[in-house]
BABAZA-820054 format. One record per residue (C-alpha): x, y, z. Coordinates in steps of 0.5 Angstrom, whole numbers, plus 500, padded with zeros to 3 digits. Each point is the difference from the previous one (the first is absolute). Layout:
BABAZA-820054
<u:X | v:Y | w:Z>
...
This chain:
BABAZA-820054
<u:058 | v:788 | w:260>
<u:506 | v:501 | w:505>
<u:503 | v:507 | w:502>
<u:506 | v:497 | w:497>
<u:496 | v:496 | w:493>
<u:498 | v:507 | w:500>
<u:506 | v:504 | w:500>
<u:504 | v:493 | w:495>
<u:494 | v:503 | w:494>
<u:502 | v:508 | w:501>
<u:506 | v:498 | w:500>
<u:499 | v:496 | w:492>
<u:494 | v:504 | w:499>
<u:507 | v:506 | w:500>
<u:504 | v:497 | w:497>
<u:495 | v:499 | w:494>
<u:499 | v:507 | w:500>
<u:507 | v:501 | w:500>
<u:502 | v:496 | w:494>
<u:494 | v:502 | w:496>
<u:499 | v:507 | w:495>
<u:493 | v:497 | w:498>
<u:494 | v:499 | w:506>
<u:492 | v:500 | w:499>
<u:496 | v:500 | w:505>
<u:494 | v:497 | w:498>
<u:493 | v:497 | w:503>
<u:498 | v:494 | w:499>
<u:494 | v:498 | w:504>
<u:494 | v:497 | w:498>
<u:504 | v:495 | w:495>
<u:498 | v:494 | w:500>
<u:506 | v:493 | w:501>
<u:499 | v:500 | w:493>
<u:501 | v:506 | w:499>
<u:506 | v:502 | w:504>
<u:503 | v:494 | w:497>
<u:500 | v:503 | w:493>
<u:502 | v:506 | w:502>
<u:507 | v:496 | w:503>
<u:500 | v:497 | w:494>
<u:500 | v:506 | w:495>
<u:505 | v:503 | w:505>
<u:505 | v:495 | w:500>
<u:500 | v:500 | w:493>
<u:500 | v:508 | w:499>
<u:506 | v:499 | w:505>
<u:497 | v:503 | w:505>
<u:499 | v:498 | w:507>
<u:494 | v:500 | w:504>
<u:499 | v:500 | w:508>
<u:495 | v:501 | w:505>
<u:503 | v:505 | w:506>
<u:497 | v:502 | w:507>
<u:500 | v:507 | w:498>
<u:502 | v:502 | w:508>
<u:506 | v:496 | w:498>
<u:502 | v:503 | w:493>
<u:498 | v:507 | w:503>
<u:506 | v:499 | w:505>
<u:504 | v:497 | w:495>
<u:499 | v:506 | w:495>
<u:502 | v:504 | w:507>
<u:507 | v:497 | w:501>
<u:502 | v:500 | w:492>
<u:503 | v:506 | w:498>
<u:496 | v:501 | w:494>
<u:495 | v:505 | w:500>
<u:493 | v:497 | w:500>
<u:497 | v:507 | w:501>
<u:493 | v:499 | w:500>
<u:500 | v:493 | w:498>
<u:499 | v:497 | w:507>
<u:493 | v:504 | w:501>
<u:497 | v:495 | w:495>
<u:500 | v:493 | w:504>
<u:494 | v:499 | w:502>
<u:497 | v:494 | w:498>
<u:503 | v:495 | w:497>
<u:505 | v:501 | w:497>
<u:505 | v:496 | w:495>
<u:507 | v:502 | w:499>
<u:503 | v:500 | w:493>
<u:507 | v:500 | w:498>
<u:503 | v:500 | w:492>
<u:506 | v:502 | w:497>
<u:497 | v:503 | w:495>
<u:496 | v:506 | w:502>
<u:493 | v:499 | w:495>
<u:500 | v:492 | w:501>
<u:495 | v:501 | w:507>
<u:495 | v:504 | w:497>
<u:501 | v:497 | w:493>
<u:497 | v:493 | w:504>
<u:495 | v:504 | w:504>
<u:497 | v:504 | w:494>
<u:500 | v:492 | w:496>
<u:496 | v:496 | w:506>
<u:496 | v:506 | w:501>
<u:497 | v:499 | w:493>
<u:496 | v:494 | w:504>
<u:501 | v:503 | w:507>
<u:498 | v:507 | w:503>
<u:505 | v:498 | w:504>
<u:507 | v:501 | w:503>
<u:499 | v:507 | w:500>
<u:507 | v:504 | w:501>
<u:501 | v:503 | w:506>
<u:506 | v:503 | w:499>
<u:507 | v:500 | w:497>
<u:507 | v:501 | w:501>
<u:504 | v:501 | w:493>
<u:507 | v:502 | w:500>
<u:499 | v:505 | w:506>
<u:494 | v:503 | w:497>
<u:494 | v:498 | w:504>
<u:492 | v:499 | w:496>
<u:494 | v:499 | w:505>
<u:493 | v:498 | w:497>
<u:498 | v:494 | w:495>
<u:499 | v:507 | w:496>
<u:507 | v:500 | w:498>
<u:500 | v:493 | w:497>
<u:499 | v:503 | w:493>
<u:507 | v:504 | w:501>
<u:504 | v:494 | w:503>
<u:498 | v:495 | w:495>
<u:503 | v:505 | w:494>
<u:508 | v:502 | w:505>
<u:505 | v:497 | w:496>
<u:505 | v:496 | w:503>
<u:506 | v:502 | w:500>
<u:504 | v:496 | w:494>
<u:493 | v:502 | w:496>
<u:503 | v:507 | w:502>
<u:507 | v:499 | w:498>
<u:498 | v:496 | w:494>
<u:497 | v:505 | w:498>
<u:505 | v:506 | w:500>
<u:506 | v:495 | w:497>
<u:495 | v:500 | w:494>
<u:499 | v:508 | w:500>
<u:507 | v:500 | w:501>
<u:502 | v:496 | w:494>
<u:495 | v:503 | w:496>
<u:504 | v:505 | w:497>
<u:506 | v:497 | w:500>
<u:498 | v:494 | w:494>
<u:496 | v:506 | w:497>
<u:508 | v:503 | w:500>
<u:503 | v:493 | w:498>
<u:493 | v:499 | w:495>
<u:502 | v:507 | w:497>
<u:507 | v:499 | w:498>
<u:499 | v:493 | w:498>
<u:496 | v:503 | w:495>
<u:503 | v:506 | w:498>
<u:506 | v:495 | w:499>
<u:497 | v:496 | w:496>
<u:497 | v:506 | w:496>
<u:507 | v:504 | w:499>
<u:504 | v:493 | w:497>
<u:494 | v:499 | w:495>
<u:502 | v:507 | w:498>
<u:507 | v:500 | w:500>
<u:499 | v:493 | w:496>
<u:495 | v:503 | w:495>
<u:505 | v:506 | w:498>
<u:505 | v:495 | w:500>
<u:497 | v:496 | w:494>
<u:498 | v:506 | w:497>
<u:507 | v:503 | w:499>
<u:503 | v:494 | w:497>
């Protein structure tokens, strides 16, 4: 690979880190072509993209971003596959599902919404983040939540209140 085929990777491997809040670092030697043919396959339809990278050039494209990868950078070593989602759980929700037939890939690391997790130790709690409509929806609900009891109560009360007036109506005439 040429300086200048080498500086054209940095350069897209930085715009991806730039445009991407979810990042995986995974490791994916000793999958088989079949293998890591599957694994593609369940990225694609986790709407995750999944890439194999030179770890010197993602190291230098981790440097010239402006995110703060922190100690992330430290673990590529080996082979290392790239993973980029919109949501931030899809990767390792693709990860613990084919390591239900594989001991691999193993979780190098992740950069999630600013927040850095380094080792396969920390698949359990990234499968379980919730996306950021997940959180909205839920605190939409709980918003909504005393307001229909409100409405539900007045509803009620109505209701109760006409039945009596018309009771008392009919009694008096």
């Amino acid at each position: 690979m040429t300086r200048e085929q080498k500086s054209i990777v940095i350069k897209d491997l930085t715009a991806k880190l730039a445009d991407n809040a979810h990042i995986y670092l995974a490791d994916i030697s000793g999958l088989d072509a079949g293998a890591t043919s599957n694994l593609r396959r369940a990225c694609f339809k986790a709407g995750v993209s999944l890439a194999v990278v030179k770890n010197t050039l993602l190291s230098k494209a981790m440097e010239a971003s402006d995110k703060d990868f922190a100690e992330l950078p430290n673990v590529l070593k080996g082979n290392t596959a790239i993973m980029f989602a919109e949501t931030g759980n899809a990767p390792a929700k693709v990860i613990k599902e084919f390591r239900k037939k594989s001991d691999k890939p193993l979780l190098k690391g992740a950069f999630i919404e600013e927040a850095i997790y380094v080792g396969d130790d920390q698949l359990e709690s990234l499968v379980n983040i919730k996306s950021r409509e997940e959180l909205i929806g839920e605190i939409v609900g709980l918003l909504q939540s005393p307001a229909k009891n409100v409405i539900s109560a007045l509803k009620s009360g109505g209701n109760t209140l006409s039945g009596i007036i018309k009771t008392l109506s009919e009694k008096e005439g």
